[in-house]
N, CA and C of each residue as an Amber inpcrd file, in Angstrom:
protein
   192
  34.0490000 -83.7960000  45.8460000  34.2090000 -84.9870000  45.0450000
  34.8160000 -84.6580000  43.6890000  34.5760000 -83.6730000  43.4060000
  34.3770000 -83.7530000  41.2740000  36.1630000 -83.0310000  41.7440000
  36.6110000 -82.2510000  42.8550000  37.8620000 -81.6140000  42.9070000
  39.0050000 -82.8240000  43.1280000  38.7820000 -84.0410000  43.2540000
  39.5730000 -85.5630000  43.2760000  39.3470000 -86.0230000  41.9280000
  38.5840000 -85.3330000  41.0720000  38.9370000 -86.3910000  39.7620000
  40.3370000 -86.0590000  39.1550000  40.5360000 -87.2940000  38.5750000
  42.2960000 -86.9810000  37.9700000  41.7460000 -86.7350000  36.4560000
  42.6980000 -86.4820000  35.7060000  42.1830000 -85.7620000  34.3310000
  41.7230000 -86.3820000  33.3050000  42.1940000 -87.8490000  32.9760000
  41.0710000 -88.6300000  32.5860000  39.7170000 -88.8390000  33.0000000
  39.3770000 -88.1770000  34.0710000  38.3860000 -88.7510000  34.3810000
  37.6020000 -86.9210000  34.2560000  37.8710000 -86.3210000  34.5750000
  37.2340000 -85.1170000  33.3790000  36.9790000 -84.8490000  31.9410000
  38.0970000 -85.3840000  31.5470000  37.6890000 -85.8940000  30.2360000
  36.2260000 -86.8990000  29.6780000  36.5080000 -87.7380000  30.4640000
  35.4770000 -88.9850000  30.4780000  33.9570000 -88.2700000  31.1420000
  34.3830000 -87.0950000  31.5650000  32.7080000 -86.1080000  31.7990000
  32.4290000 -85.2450000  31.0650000  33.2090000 -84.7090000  30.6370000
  33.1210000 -84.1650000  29.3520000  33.0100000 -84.8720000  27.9890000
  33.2510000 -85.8250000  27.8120000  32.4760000 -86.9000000  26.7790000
  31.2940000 -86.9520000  26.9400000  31.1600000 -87.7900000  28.0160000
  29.4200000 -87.4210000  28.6240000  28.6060000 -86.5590000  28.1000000
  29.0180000 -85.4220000  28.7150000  28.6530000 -84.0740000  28.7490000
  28.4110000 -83.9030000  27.2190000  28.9730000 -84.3000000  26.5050000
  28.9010000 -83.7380000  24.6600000  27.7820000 -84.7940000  23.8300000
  28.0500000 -85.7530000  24.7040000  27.0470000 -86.9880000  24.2630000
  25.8220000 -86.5770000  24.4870000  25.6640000 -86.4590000  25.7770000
  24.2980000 -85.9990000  26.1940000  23.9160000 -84.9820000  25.5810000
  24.1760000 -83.5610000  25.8560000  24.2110000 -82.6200000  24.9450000
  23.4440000 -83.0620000  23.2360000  24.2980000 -83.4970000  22.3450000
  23.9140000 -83.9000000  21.1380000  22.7720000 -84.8780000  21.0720000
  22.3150000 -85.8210000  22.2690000  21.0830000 -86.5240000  22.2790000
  20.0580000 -85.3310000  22.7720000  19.9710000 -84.8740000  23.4320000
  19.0580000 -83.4490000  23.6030000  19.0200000 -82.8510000  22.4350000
  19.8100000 -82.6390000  21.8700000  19.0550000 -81.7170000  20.6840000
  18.5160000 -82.0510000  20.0810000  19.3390000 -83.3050000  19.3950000
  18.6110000 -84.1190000  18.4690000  16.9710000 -84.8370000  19.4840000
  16.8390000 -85.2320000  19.9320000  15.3050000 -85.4160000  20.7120000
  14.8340000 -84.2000000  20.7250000  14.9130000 -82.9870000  20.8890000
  14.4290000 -81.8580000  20.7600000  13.7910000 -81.6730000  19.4490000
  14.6250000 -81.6640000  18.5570000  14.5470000 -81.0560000  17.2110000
  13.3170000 -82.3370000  16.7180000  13.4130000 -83.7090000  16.7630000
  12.8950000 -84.4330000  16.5810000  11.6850000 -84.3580000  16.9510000
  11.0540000 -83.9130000  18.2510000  10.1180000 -84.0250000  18.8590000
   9.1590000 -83.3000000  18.5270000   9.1460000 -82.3940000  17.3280000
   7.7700000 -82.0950000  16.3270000   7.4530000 -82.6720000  15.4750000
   8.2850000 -83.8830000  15.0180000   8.0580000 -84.6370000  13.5940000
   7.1050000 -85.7160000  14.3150000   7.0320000 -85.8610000  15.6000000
   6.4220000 -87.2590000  16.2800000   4.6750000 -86.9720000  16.5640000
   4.4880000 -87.8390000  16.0680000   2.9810000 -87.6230000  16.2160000
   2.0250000 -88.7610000  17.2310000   2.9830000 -90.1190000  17.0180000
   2.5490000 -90.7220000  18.2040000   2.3650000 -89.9750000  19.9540000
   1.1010000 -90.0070000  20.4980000   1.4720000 -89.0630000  21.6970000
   1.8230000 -90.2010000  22.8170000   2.3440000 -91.4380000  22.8550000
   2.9030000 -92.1730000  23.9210000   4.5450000 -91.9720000  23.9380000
   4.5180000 -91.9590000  22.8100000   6.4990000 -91.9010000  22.2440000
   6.4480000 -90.3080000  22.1690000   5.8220000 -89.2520000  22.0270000
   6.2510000 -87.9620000  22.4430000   6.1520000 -87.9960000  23.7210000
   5.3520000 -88.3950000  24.7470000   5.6650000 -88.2960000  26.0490000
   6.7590000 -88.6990000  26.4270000   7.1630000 -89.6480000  26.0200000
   8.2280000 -90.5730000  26.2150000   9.5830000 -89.5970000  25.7320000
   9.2640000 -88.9090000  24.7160000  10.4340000 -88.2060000  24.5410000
  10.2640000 -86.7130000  25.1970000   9.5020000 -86.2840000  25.7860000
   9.3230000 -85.1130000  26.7770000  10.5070000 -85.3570000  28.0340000
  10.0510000 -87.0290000  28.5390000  10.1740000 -87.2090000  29.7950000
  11.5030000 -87.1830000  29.5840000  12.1250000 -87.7510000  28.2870000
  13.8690000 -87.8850000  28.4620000  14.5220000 -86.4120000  28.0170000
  13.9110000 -85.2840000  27.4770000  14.0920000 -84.2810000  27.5900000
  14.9010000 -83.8060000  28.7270000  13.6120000 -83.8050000  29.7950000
  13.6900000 -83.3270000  31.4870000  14.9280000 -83.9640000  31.7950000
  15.0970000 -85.3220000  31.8710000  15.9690000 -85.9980000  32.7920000
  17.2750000 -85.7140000  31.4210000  17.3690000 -85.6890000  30.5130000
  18.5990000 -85.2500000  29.5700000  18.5820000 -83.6260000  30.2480000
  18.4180000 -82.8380000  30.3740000  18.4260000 -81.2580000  31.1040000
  19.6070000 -81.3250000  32.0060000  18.5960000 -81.9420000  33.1970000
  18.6420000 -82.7280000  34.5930000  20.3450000 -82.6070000  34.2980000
  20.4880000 -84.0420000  33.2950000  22.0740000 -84.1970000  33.2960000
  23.0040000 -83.4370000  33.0370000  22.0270000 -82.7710000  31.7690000
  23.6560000 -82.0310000  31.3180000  24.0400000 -80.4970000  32.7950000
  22.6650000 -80.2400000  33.3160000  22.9920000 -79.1980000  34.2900000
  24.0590000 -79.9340000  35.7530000  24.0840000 -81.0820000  35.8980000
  24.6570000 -81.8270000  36.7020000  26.0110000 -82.1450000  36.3090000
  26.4890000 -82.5750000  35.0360000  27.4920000 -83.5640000  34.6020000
  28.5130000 -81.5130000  34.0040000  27.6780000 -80.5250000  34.0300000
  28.5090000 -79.2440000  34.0260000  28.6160000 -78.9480000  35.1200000
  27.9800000 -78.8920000  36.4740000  28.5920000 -78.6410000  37.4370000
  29.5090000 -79.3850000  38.2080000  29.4600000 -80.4600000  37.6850000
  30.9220000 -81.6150000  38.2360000  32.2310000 -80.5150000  37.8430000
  32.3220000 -80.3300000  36.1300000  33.5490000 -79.6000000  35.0730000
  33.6440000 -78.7380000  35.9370000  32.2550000 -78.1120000  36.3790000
  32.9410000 -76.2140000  36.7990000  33.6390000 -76.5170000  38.2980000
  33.5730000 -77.6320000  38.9280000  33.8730000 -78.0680000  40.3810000
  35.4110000 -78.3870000  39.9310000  35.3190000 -79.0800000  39.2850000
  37.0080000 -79.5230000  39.2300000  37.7630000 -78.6800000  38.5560000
């Protein structure tokens, strides 16, 4: 699949890819200042699934 994308559309995963990226950190870095423990869970859980993506939305790049 990811070897049919045309080059805009790698681009447009690699946007992604930088977006996501920069929301992970920043939720990372953030996630000692939080003391509420419903909204730190909450930001654990989007941690995982922000991971999740960026390990997914790089193996699309390294495919094409």
């Amino acid at each position: 699949m990811a070897k049919d994308l045309a080059m805009h559309e790698k681009l447009e995963v690699h946007e992604v890819l930088l977006f996501k990226t920069s929301c992970l950190t920043k939720t990372t870095a953030m996630l000692e200042l939080v003391e509420d423990k419903k909204l730190k869970e909450i930001m654990k859980e989007d941690i995982e699934k922000s991971t999740k993506a960026v390990k997914d939305l790089r193996s699309i790049l390294e495919e094409a």
